[in-house]
C-alpha positions in Angstrom: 33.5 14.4 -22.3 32.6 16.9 -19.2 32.6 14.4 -17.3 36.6 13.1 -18.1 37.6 17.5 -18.2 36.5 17.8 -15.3 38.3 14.7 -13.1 41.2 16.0 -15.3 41.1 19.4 -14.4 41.0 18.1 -10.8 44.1 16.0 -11.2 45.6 18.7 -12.7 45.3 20.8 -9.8 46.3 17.9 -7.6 49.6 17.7 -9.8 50.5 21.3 -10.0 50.3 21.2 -6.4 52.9 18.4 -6.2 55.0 20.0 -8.1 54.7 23.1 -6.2 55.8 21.2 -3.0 58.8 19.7 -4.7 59.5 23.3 -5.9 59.5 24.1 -2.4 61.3 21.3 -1.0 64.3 21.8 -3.1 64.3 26.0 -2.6 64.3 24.7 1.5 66.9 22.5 0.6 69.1 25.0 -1.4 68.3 27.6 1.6 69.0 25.6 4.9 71.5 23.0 3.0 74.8 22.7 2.7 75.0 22.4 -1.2 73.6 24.7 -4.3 71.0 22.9 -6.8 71.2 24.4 -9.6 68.0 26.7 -11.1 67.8 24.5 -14.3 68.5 21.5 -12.9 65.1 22.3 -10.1 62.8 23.5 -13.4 63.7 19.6 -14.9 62.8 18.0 -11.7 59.7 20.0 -10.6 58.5 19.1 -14.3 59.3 15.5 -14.1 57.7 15.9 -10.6 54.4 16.8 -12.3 54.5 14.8 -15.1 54.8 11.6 -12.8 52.5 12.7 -10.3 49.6 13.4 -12.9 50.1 10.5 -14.6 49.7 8.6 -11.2 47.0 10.5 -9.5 45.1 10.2 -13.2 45.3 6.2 -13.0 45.5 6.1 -9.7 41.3 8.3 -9.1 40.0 7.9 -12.6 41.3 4.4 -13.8 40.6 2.4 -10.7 39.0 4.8 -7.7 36.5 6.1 -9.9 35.9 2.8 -11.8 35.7 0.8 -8.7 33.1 3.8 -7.3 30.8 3.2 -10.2 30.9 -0.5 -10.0 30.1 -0.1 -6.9 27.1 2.5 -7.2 25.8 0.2 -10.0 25.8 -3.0 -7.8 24.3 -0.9 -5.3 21.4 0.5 -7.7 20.9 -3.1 -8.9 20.7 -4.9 -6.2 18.7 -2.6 -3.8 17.6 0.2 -5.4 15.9 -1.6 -8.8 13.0 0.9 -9.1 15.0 4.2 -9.4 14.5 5.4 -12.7 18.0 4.5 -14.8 20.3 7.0 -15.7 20.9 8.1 -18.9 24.2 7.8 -20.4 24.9 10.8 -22.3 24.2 13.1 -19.5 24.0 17.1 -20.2 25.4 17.8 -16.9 28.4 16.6 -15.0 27.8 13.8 -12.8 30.3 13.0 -10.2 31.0 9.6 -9.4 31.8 10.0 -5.6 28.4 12.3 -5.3 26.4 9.3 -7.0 27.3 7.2 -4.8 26.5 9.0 -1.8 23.6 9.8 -3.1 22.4 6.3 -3.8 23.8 5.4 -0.4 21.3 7.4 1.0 18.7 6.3 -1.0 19.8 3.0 0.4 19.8 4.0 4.0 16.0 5.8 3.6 14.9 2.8 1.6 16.1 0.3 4.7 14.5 2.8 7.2 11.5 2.6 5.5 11.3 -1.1 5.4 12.2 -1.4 9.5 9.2 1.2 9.4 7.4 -1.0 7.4 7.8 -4.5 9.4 7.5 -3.1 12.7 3.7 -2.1 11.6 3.4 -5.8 9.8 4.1 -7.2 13.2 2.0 -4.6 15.3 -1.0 -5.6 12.5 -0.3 -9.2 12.8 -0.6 -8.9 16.3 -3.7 -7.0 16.4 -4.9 -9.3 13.8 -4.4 -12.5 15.5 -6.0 -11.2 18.6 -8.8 -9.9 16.4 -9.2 -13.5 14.5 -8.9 -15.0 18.2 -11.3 -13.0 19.6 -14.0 -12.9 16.7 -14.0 -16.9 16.5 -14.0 -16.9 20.8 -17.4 -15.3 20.8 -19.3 -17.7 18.7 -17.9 -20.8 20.0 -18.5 -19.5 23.6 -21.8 -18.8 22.9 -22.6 -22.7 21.7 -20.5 -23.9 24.4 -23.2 -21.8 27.1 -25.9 -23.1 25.1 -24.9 -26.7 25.2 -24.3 -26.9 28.9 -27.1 -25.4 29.7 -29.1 -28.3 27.8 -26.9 -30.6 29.0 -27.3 -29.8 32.4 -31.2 -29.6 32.8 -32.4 -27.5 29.7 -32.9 -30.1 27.5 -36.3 -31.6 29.1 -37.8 -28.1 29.9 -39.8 -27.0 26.5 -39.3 -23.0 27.7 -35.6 -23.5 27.1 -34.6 -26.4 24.6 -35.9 -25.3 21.3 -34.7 -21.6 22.1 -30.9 -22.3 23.1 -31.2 -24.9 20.1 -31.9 -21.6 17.5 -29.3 -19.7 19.5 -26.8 -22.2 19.3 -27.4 -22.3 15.3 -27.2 -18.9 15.2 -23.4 -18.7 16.6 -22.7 -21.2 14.2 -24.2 -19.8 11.7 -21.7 -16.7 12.6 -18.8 -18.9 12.8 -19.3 -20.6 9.5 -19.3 -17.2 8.2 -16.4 -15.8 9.7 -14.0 -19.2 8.5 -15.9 -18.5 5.0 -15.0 -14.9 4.9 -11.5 -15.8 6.1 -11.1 -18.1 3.3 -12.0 -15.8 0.6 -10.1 -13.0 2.0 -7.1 -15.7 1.6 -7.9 -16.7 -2.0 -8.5 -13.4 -3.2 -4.8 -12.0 -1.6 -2.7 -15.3 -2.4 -4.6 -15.0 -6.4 -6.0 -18.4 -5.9 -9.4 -16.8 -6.6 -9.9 -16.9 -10.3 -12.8 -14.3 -11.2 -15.5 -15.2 -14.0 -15.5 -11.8 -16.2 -19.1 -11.3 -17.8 -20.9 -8.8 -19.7 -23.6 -8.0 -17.5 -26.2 -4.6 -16.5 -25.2 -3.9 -13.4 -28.4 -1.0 -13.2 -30.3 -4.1 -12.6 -28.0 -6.1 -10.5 -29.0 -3.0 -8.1 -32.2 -2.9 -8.8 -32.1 -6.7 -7.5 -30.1 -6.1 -4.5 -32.1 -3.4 -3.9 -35.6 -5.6 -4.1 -33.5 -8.4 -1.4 -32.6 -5.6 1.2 -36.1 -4.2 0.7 -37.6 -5.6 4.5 -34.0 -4.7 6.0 -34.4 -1.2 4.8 -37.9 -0.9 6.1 -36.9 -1.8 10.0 -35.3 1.6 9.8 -37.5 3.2 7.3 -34.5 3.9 5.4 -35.3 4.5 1.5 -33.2 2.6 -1.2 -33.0 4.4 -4.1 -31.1 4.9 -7.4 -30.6 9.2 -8.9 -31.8 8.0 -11.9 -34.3 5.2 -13.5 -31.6 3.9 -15.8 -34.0 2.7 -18.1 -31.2 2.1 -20.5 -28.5 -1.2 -19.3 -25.5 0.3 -17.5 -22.9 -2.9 -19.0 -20.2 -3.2 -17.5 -17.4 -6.4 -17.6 -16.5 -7.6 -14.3 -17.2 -10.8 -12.1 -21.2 -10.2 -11.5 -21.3 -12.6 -8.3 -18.7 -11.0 -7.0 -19.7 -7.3 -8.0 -22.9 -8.5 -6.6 -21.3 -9.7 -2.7 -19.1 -5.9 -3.2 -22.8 -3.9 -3.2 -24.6 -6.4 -1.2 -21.6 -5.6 1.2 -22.0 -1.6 0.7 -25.4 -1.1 1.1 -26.1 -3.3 4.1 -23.5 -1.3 6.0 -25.6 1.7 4.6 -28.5 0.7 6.0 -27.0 -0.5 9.2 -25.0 2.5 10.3 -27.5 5.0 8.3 -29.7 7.2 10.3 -33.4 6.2 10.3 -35.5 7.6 8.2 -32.5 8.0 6.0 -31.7 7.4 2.6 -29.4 5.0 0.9 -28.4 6.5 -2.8 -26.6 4.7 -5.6 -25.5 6.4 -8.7 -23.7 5.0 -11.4 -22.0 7.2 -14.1 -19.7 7.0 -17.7 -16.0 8.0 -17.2 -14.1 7.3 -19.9 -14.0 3.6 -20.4 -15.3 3.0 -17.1 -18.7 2.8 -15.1 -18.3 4.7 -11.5 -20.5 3.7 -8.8 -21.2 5.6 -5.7 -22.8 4.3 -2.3 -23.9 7.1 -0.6 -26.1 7.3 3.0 -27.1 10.3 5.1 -26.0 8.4 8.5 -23.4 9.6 11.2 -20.7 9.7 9.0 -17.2 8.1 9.9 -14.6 10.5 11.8 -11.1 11.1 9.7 -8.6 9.2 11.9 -10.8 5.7 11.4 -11.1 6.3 7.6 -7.1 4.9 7.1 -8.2 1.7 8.4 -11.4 0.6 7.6 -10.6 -1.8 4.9 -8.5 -3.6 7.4 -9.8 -7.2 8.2 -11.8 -7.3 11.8 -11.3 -3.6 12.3 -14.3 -1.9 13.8 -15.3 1.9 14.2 -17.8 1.2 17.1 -17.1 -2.7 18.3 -19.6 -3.1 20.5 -22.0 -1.4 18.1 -21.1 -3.0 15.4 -21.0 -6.7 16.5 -24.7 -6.0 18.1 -25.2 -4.9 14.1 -24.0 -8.3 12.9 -21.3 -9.1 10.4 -17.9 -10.4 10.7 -15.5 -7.4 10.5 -14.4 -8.8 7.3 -16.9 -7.4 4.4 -15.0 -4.0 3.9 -11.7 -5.7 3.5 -13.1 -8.5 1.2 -14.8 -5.7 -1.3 -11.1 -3.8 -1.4 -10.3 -7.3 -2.1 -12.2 -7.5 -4.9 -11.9 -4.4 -6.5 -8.3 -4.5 -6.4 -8.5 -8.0 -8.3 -10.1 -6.4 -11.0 -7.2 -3.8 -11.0 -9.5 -1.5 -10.0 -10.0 1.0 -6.3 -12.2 1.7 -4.0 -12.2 5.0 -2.0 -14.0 6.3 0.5 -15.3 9.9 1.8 -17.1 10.8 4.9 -18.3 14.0 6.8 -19.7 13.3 10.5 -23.0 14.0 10.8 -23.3 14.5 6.9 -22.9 11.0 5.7 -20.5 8.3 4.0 -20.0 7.4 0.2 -18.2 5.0 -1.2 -17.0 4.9 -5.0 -15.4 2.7 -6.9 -15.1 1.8 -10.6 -15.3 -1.3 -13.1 -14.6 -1.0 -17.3 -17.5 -0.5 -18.8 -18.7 -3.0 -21.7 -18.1 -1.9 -25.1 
């Protein structure tokens, strides 16, 4: 009803104003003209005058402008703007058709900017990517290619030489059969091919197991794995347990790879809510704040020469976001340079 008195009151105006220039029209008329118009005669008209031209200004905006305007701001809302939270129809305030529908144009126009935005850094990442991909399965297959000429071509007879190039050669392919693999699960788990085998399952233990395999890793560095408490009582949680187990396997390695020596790698896992939080925490360099954005990104690397020296395929961060996120979960991260990195994520805990 506010709504309606208030296009009305505008048509009013907009037909008192006619009037009001007929009124004046005639008085020019009676002044400059050669013939008198009588005053009762200009009264009639200028009411007829208003009469007609409210009656056509109110079809003319409310029954078809107007109408038309909201179709329009509706097709508009529907068909690009889906997510806006619907308006309610019995509104408290006045809502003005023409100011809707600017507004939602310029939702439009943000929402348009904001994919261009988007797609430009889709294709600067695929880019990127690619090269990354290229360069990542370049290394390896160089590597073998070196290897086998140099048996080819001599190496093959001379017992200094063979057996060595033969383990090096295994090696890179070793790494390559890692990288496709990694690749392929990355593709699985982002396409939902990947179906995940939920389990009840103590995932205290699962770390105390990781824990025992990274044990002679650790002890190159002299870097201590332990847990803040002895969890003597099971930690359940529901959640894919081999996967769960490649996500801390993942985690700690890059602890005790990029930790400081002598260092300590600390897991803690703790009740919130219906949830079990875990936290990866080292002592190491830490990681500075404009590489944080990015390290869950597939193939990207803080320190590349550093870290292909360490091993790995680029891929393990961006495979355990992978994995989280498949069991609707997160994974966040927090680092402080010279003070260390944690990473914390969360699975439901088992009732």
């Amino acid at each position: 009803m506010k709504k309606e008195k208030k296009i009305s009151s505008q048509i009013f105006k907009l037909g008192l104003i006619n009037s009001l220039v007929c009124v004046l029209c005639f008085l020019l008329l009676n002044y400059f003209g050669n013939f008198k118009i009588d005053f009762s005669y200009l009264l009639i008209s200028s009411f007829a005058s208003f009469i007609s031209g409210f009656i056509v200004l109110y079809y003319f905006y409310y029954v078809e402008v107007n109408n038309k305007v909201k179709a329009l701001t509706e097709k508009i809302r529907l068909r690009f703007l889906n997510n806006e939270i619907p308006q309610k129809q019995n509104q408290l305030e006045d809502e003005d058709s023409l100011e809707l529908l600017n507004q939602r144009v310029n939702l439009l126009i943000e929402s348009r900017e904001k994919e261009v935005k988007h797609f430009e850094n889709l294709d600067s990442y695929r880019k990127e990517y690619l090269g990354n991909v290229s360069h990542e399965l370049k290394t390896p297959v160089f590597n073998i290619q070196g290897y086998v000429d140099t048996l080819i071509n001599g190496g093959l007879s001379d017992p200094l030489v063979n057996v060595d190039y033969l383990k090096r050669a295994e090696k890179s392919i070793d790494r390559l059969i890692h990288i496709i693999d990694d690749l392929e699960t990355i593709t699985q788990l982002e396409s939902g091919e990947l179906n995940l085998d939920f389990d009840d399952f103590d995932i205290a233990n699962l770390c105390k197991d990781i824990y025992s395999s990274l044990e002679l890793n650790a002890a190159k560095r002299n870097i201590k794995l332990e847990l803040d408490k002895k969890y003597d009582k099971p930690v359940n949680v529901l959640a894919d347990k081999f996967r769960i187990r490649q996500v801390l396997v993942n985690l700690i390695t890059n602890s005790i790879k990029y930790g400081k020596d002598n260092g300590t790698t600390l897991v803690s896992l703790n009740y919130l809510n219906d949830d079990v939080v875990i936290e990866i925490k080292d002592d190491g360099d830490g990681i500075d704040k404009a590489h944080l954005p990015r390290i869950f990104e597939r193939f990207y690397r803080i320190d590349k020469g550093r870290s292909r020296e360490q091993g790995g395929t680029g891929l393990g961060l961006a495979i355990v976001k992978h994995i989280i996120e498949a069991h609707e979960k997160s994974i966040i991260v927090k680092s402080y340079i010279g003070k260390g990195t944690t990473f914390t994520f969360s699975l439901k805990a088992s009732s």
